[in-house]
N, C-alpha and C positions, 0 to 999 in steps of 0.2 A: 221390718224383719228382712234380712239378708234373703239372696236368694240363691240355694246349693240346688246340683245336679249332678248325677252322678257323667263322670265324663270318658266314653268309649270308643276302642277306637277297633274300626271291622277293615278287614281284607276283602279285594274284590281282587282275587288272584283269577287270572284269564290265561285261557288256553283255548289259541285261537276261537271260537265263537263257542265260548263253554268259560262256566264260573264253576269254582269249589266250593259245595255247602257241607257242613257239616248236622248232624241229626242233632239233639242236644238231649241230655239224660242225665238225671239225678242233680240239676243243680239250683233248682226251685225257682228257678226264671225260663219261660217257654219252653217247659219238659216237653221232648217229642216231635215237635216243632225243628224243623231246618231253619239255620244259619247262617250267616258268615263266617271264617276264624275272627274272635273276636275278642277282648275283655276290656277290662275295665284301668280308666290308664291309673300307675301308682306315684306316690309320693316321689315327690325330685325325679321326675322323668317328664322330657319332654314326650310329641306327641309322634315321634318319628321313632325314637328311642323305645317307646310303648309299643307301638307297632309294631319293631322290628323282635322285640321279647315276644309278645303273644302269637306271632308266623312260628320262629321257633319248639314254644311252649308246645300250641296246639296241634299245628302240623307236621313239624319236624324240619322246616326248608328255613336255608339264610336268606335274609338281605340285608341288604344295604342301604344307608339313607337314598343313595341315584338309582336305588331298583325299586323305590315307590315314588308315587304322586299323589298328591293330593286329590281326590275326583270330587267329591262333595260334603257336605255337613248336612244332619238331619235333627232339630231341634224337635224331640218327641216326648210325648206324654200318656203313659201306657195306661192302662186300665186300674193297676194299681196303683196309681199318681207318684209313684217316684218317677219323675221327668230324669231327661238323657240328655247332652248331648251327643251325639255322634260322629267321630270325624271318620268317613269314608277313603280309606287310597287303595290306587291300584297297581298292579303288579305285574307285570307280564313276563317275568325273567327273574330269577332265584337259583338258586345250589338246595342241591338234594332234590328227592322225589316226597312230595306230601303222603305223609301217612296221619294215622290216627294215633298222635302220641299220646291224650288223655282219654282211655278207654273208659275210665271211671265218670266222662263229662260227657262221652261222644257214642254215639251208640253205632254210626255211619258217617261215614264223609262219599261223596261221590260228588264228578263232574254233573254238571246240568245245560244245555244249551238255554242261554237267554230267552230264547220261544220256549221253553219248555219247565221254565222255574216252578216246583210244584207248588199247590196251594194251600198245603202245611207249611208254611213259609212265616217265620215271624214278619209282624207285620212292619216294623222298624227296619230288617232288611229286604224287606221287598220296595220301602219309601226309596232311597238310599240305591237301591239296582234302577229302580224306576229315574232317578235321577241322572245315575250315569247314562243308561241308556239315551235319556232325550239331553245329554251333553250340558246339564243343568248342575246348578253346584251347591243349592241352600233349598232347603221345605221346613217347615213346621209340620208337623202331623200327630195328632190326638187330642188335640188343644181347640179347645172352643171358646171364642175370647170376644167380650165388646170391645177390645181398643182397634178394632179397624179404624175409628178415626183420631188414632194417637197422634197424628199429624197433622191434624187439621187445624190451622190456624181459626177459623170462627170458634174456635173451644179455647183459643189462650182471652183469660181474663181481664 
């Protein structure tokens, strides 16, 4: 059987040693739980083009393809077994001032210093901050798997 994931793509907007999270409310996926801006990327859209729609959507701020980077990916597997991937970019420079454009999704948005990320934290964007932070670009995280030794040549037949 084929193998789907749903594919997301999160903002690590920084201001100077501070990240934007968002509260999350009423959307049946980690109610109450802080955030990334984040969603989920759409049909015929690349993944820069997705990005750059869900900054708008959520917070209200432009970019531009050269005003994100790629920072890391996080191949995750939540508790309810719809697996993600996640492609993480960062931001440090945009047009407008982020607000809370989907009041109906977001209950708070506020700065947070990287020491100071609360522990009501989805745990998908705390992989993914953990990642940038130590300059890392790829994790799995929720997954519990016998093929550690996928590679190992004494298993080819």
């Amino acid at each position: 059987m084929p193998y789907t994931s749903y594919v997301d793509v999160l903002l690590i907007l920084t201001r100077g040693n501070e990240v934007l999270l968002a509260r999350r409310t009423n959307t049946g996926y980690s109610d109450g739980l802080w955030n990334l801006p984040s969603g989920k990327l759409e049909s015929g859209e690349d993944l820069e083009a997705g990005m750059i729609r869900e900054a708008a959507e959520e917070i209200g701020i432009g970019l531009r393809r050269k005003d994100i980077r790629m920072a890391a990916t996080v191949h995750y597997l939540p508790p309810d077994g719809q697996a993600r991937v996640g492609f993480f970019f960062h931001a440090d420079r945009w047009s407008g001032e982020p607000f809370n454009a989907e009041p109906d999704k977001c209950s708070d948005l506020r700065w947070f210093g990287f020491d100071e990320i609360p522990p009501d934290t989805v745990p998908y964007t705390n992989a993914g901050l953990d990642l940038f932070r130590r300059g890392e670009h790829f994790s799995v995280s929720g997954w519990t798997s016998t093929a550690d030794t996928a590679g190992d040549s004494s298993e080819i037949g």
